[in-house]
C-alpha positions in Angstrom: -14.5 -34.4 -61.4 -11.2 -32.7 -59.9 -10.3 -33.1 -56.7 -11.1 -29.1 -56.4 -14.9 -29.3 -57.3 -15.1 -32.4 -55.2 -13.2 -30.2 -52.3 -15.2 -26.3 -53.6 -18.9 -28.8 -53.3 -18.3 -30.3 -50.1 -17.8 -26.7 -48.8 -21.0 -25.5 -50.5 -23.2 -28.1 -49.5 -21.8 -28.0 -45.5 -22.5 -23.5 -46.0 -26.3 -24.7 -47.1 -26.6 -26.8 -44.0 -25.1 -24.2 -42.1 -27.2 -20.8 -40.8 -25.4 -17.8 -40.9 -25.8 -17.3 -37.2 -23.6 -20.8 -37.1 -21.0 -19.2 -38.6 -20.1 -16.1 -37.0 -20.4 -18.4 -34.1 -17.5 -19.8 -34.6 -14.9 -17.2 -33.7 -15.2 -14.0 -31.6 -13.1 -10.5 -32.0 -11.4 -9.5 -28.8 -11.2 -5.4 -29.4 -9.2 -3.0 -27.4 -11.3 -0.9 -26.0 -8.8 2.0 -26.2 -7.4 1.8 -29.6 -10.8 0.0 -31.4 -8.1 -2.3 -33.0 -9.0 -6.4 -32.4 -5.9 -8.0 -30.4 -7.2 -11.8 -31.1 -10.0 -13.9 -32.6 -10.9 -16.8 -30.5 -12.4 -19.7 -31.2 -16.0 -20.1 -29.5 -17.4 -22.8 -27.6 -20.1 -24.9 -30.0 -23.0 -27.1 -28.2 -21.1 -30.2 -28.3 -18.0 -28.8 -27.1 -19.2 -27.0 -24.3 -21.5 -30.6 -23.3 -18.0 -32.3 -23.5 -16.6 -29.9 -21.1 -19.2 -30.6 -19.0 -19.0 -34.3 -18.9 -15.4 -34.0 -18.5 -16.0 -32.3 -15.7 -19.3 -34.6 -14.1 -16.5 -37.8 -14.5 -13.2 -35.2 -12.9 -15.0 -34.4 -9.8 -15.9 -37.7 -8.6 -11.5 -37.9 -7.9 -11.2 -34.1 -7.2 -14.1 -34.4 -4.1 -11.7 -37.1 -2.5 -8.4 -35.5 -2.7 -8.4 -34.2 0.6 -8.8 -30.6 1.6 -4.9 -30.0 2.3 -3.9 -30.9 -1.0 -6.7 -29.0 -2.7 -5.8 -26.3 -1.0 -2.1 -26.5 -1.9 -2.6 -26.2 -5.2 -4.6 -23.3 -4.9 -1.4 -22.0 -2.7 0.8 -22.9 -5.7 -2.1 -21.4 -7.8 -1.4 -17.6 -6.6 2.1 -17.7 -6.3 2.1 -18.9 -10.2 -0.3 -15.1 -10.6 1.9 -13.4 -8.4 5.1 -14.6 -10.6 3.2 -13.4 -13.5 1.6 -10.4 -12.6 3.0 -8.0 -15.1 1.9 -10.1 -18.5 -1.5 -10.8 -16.9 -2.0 -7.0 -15.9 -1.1 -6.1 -19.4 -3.7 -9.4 -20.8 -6.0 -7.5 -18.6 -5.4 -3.8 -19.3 -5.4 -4.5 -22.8 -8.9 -6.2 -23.3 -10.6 -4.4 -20.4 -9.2 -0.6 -20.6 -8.5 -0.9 -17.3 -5.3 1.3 -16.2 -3.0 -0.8 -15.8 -1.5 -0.1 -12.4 -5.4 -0.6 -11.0 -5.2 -3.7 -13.0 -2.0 -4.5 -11.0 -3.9 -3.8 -7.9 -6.8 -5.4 -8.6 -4.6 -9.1 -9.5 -2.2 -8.2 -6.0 -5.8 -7.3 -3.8 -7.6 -11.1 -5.3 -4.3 -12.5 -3.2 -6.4 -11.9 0.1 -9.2 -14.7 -1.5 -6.4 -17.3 -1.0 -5.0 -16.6 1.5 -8.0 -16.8 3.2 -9.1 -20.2 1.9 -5.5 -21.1 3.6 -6.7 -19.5 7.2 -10.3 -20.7 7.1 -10.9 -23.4 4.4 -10.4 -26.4 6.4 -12.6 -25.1 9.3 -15.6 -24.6 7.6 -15.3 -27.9 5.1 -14.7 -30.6 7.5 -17.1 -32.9 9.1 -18.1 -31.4 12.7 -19.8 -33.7 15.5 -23.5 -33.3 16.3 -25.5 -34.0 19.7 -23.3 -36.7 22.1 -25.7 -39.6 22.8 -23.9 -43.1 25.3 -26.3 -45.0 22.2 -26.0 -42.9 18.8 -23.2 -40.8 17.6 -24.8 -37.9 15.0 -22.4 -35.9 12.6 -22.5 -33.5 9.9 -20.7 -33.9 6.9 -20.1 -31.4 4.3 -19.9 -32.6 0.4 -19.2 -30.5 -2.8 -22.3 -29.2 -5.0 -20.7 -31.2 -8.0 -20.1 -29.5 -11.1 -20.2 -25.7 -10.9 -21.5 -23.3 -13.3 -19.5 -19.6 -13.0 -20.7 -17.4 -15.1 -18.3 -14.3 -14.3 -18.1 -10.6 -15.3 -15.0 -8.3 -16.8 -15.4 -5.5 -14.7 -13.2 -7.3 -11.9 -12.4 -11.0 -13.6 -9.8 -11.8 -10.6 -11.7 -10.4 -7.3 -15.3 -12.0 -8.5 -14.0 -15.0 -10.2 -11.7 -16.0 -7.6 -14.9 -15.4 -4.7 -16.6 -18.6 -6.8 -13.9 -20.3 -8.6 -11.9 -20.4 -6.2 -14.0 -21.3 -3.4 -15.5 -23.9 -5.5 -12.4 -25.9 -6.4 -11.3 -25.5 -2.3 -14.6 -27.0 -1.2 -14.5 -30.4 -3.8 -16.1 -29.1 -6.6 -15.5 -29.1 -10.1 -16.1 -25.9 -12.3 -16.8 -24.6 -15.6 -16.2 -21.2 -15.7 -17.8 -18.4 -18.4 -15.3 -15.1 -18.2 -17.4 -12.7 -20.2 -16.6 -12.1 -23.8 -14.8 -8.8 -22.5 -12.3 -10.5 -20.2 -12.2 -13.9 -22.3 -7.8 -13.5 -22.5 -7.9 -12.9 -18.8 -10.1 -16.5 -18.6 -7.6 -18.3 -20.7 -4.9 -17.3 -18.8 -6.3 -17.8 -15.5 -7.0 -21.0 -16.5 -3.4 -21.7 -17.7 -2.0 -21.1 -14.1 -4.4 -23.5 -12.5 -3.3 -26.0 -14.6 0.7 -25.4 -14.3 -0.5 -25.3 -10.3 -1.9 -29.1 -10.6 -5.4 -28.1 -10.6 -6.4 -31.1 -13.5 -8.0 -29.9 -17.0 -11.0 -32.1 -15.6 -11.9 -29.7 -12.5 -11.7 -26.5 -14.7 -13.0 -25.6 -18.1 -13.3 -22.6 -19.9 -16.3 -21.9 -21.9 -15.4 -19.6 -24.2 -17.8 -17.4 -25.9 -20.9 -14.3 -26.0 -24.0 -14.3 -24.3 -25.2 -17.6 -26.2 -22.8 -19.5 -24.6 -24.0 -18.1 -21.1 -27.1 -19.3 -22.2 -26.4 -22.6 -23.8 -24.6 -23.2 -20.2 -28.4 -23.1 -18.4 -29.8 -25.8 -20.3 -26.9 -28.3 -18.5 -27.6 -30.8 -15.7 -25.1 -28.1 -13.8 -25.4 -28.3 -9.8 -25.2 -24.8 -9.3 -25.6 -21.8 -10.7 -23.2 -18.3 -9.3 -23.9 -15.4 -11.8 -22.1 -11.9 -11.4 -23.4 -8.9 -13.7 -26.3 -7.0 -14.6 -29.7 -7.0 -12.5 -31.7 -7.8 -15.6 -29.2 -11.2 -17.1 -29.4 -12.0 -13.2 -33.0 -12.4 -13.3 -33.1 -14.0 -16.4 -30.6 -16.8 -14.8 -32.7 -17.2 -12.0 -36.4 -17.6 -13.5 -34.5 -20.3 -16.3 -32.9 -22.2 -14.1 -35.7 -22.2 -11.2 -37.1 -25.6 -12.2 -33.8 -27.3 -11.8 -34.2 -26.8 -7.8 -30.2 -26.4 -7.6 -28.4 -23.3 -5.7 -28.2 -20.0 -7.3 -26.4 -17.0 -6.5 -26.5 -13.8 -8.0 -23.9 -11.0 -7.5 -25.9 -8.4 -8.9 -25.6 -4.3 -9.6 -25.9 -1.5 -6.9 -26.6 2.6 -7.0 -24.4 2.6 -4.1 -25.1 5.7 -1.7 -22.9 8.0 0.2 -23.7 10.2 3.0 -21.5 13.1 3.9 -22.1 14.8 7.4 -21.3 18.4 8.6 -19.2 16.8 10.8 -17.1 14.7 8.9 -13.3 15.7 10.0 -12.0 17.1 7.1 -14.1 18.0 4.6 -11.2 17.9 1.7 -9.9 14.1 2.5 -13.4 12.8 2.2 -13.9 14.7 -1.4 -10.5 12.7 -2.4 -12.1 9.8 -0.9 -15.7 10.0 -2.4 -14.3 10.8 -5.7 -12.1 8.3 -5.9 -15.0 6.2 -4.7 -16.9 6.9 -7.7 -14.3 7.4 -10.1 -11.8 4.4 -9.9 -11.8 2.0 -12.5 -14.2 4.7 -14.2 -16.5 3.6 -12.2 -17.2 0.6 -13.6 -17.9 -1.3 -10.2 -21.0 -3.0 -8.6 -19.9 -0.8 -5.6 -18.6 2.4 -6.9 -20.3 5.5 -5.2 -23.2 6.5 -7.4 -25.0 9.0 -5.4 -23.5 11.4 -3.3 -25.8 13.1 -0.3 -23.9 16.6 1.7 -25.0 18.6 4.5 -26.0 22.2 2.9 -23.8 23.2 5.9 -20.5 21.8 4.0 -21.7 21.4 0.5 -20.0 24.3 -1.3 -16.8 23.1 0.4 -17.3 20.0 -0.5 -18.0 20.3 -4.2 -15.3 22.4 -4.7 -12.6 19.8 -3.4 -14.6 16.9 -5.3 -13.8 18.9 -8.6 -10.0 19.9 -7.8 -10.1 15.8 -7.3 -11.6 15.3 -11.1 -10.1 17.7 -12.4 -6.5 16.3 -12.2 -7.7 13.0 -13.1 -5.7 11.7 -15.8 -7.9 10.5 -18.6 -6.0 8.4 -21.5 -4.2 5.7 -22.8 -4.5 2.6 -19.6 -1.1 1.4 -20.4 0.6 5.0 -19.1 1.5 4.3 -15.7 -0.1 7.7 -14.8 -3.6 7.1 -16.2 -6.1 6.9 -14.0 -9.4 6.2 -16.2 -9.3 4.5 -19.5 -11.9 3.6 -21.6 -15.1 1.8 -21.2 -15.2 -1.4 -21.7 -18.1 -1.9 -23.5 -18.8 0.9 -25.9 -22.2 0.6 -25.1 -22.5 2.0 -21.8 -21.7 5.5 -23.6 -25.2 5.9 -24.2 -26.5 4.9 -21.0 -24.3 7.7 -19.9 -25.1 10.3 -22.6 -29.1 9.4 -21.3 -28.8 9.6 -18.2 -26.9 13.7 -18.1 -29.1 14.9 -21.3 -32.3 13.8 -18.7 -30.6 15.2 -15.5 -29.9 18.4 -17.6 -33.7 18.7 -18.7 -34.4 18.7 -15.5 -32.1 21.1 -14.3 -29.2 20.1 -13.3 -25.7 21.5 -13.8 -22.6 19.8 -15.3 -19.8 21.2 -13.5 -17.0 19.3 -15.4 -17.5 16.9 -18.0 -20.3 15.4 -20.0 -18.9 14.4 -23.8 -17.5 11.4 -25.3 -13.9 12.2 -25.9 -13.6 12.7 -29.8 -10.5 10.1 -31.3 -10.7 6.1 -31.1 -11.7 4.3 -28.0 -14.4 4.3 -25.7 -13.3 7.5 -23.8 -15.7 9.5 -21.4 -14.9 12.7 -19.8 -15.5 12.3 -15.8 -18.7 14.0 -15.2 -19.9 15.7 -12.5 -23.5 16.8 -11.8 -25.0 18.9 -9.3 -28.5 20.2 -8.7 -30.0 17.0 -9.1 -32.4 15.0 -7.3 -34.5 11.9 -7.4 -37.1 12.7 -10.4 -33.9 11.8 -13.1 -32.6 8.6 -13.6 -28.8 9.4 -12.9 -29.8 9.2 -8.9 -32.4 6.3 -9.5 -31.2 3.8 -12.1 -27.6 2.2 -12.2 -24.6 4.0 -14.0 -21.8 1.8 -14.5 -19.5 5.1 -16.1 -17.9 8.0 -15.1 -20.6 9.8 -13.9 -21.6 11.0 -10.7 -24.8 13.6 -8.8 -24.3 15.3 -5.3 -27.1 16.3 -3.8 -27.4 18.7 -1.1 -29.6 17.7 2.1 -30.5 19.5 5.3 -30.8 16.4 7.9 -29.8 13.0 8.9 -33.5 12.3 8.2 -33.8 13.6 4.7 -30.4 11.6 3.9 -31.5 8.3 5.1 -34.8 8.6 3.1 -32.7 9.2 -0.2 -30.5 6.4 0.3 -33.4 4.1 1.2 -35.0 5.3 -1.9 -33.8 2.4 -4.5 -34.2 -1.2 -5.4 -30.8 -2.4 -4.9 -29.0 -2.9 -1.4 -25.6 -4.1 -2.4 -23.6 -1.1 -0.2 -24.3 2.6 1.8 -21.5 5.2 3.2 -21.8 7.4 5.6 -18.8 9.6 5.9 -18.7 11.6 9.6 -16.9 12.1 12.8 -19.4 10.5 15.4 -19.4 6.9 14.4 -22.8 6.5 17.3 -24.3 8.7 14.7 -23.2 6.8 11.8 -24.2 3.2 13.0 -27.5 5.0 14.0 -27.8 6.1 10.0 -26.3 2.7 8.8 -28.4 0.4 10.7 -31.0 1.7 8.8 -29.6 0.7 5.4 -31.6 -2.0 3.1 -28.1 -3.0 2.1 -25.9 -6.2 2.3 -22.6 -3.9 3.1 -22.3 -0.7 5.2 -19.4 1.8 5.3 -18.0 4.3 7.8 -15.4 7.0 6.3 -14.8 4.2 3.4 -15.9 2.9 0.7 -15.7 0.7 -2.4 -14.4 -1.9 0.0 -14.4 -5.9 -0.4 -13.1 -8.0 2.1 -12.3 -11.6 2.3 -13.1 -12.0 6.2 -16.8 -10.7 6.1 -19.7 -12.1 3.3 -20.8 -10.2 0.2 -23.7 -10.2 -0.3 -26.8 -8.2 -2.4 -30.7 -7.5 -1.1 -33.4 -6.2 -3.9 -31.9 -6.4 -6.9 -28.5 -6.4 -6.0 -28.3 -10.4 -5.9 -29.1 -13.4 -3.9 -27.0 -15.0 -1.6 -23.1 -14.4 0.0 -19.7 -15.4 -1.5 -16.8 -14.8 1.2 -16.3 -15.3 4.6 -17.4 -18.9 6.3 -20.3 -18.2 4.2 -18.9 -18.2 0.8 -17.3 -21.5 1.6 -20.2 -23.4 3.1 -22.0 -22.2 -0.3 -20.5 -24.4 -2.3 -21.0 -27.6 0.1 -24.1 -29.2 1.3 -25.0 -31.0 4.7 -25.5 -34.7 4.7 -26.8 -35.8 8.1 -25.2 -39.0 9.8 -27.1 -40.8 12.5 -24.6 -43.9 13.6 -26.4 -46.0 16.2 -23.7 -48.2 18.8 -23.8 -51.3 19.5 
């Protein structure tokens, strides 16, 4: 027998052993979502390399918890100014497999600064051991110690912001991670991961498990300590019911229909259309907390609607490398759909598109900005989560109707109420089912105050002292004197 039949049977009898879902398993296309064209295959995570991952990172984390906090946190230091050195390549890595434009990509990698320097400011406040009740014969103390080995499974809509709120936070507080970027933002991932080792962060803290939604799964049958989950309401609950049994922490930074209220009062009725469309627009609208509803006194409406579409209307729609673009594609071609859906039911019912409402013909997941009006709460565009370019403005006649429409949901990840009277505003606000409120803003994250979802917009708070007391736990110490 020649040493190619010994060579062409080995290969046949390993493709008999194999399934077919084992191979394509192996690799995974990274597409453009502007062009259509594939910019890399990668090779995927299999079982046993994502279980050595995770062993590698069980044995790094024992060292990693007792490295002390400062130099932890020095890395991390070293970490962003790495980013910051290489902002341009990574907002390209970024633009290119996301379709996000890339000066909002820019932004987006220069705004997740604000994560570390915040770990810098409070870190070391909130992780170190604090002194309990003073007793002449017992000394009590509480202690803070990491999780252990950290499961992130992250999303692409915002890799840098919502990875670095658990990665991040993770690594500060002891704790050694495997990280899941989605299969959208897996280049991002890599190269996120590249910095944190050139920063001294060792390969045996982080690991990047690379792959689709198997590997997300394949990561909840591991003895992880914790569980933090950003994405869809539905893949959120999934997490949560699979991984109940374990009895370890979960968090879940889940979807919103985010509300915005515009009173007759507001102070200039132009500036908040710029605001509220940019709201809903940025990123084309592909953000847990774009605006998705829009609520306006009858008593400004027309005004209102008219400066909203002037906003659109000189959107520029294209190619997200153009410095002046600002909405690209879609991500994920499938959300197209969702949108096409959601305006042919609005449009049964009898609402009007106003601008917009067509796929853009040519390669690329292109959607025109669309703007609705005449609807209300019986189609699913002002009831079930858009994710798109899209957008409804309904007209109301009192504080009281508003409220009840913005109540009327079940997520409660962020409200705005736009006016000139901000007693009026808290009034409406403090009535919000909603982890976030907003007054004259919107579409805002900050670093100093948690982040948090109610309903189905997630369990649990990443940010502030609470986002980095999630990662630790409390170990009670009762020292009796002599």
């Amino acid at each position: 027998m020649t040493r190619y039949h010994m060579v062409t049977g080995h290969l046949l009898t390993w493709l008999k052993k194999t399934s077919v879902k084992q191979l394509l398993f192996q690799f995974m296309k990274i597409i453009n979502p502007a062009t259509e064209e594939i910019i890399r295959e990668v090779s995927q995570d299999s079982p046993e390399s994502l279980k050595k991952k995770f062993l590698t990172l069980k044995n790094g984390q024992i060292n990693w918890k007792n490295t002390p906090v400062d130099d932890r946190l020095e890395k991390i230091a070293e970490f962003g100014n790495l980013v910051k050195i290489d902002i341009e390549r990574l907002a390209k890595i970024l633009t290119q497999e996301t379709g996000k434009p890339i000066q909002q990509s820019r932004n987006e990698i220069k705004g997740a600064h604000n994560r570390i320097e915040h770990l810098q400011n409070e870190a070391k406040k909130w992780l170190l051991p604090e002194m309990g009740h003073v007793d002449p014969m017992i000394r009590e103390a509480i202690f803070y110690e990491p999780l252990g080995v950290i499961g992130n499974i992250s999303a692409w809509n915002y890799p840098y912001n919502v990875g670095y709120n658990v990665f991040l936070y993770a690594l500060a507080a002891g704790n050694s991670v495997l990280y899941k970027p989605s299969e959208y933002a897996t280049l991002t991932g890599l190269a996120i991961a590249e910095h944190l080792y050139q920063s001294g962060i060792p390969e045996s803290v982080f690991q990047v498990a690379v792959g689709d939604g198997e590997i997300g799964r394949r990561l909840l049958t591991l003895d992880l300590d914790g569980y933090f989950f950003t994405g869809s309401y539905g893949t959120g609950r999934k997490i949560a019911v699979k991984v109940a049994q374990k009895l370890v922490p979960v968090q879940l930074e889940l979807g919103g229909k985010d509300p915005l209220y515009v009173m007759e009062d507001v102070e200039n009725v132009r500036q908040a259309a710029i605001n509220a469309a940019e709201g809903s627009f940025y990123n084309a609208g592909q953000s847990c907390c774009a605006v998705e509803r829009i609520y306006v006194s009858e008593k400004i409406y027309d005004d209102f609607v008219k400066y909203f579409i002037q906003e659109v209307s000189d959107y520029k729609v294209g190619n997200p490398i153009d410095e002046n673009t600002f909405i690209g594609p879609l991500t994920r071609s499938q959300q197209i759909k969702v949108l096409r859906e959601q305006i042919e039911d609005a449009k049964r019912k009898g609402a009007e598109v106003l601008t917009g409402g067509h796929r853009i013909e040519g390669p690329g997941n292109f959607f025109e900005p669309t703007v609705l009006t005449g609807v209300n709460h019986t189609m699913r565009v002002m009831k079930e989560e858009t994710f798109g370019p899209l957008i409804g403005i309904q007209k109301v006649s009192s504080d009281e109707e508003a409220i009840s429409l913005m109540n009327d949901t079940s997520f409660g990840l962020t409200a705005a109420v736009f006016g000139s009277e901000e007693k009026r505003a808290l009034s409406i606000l403090n009535q919000m089912n909603t982890g976030t409120v907003y007054w004259n803003c919107c579409d805002r994250v900050s670093p100093y105050v948690p982040w948090s979802g109610r309903k189905n917009s997630g369990l649990g708070s990443t940010l502030s002292y609470q986002g980095i007391r999630a990662f630790v736990q409390p170990k009670a110490y009762h020292l009796k004197l002599k």
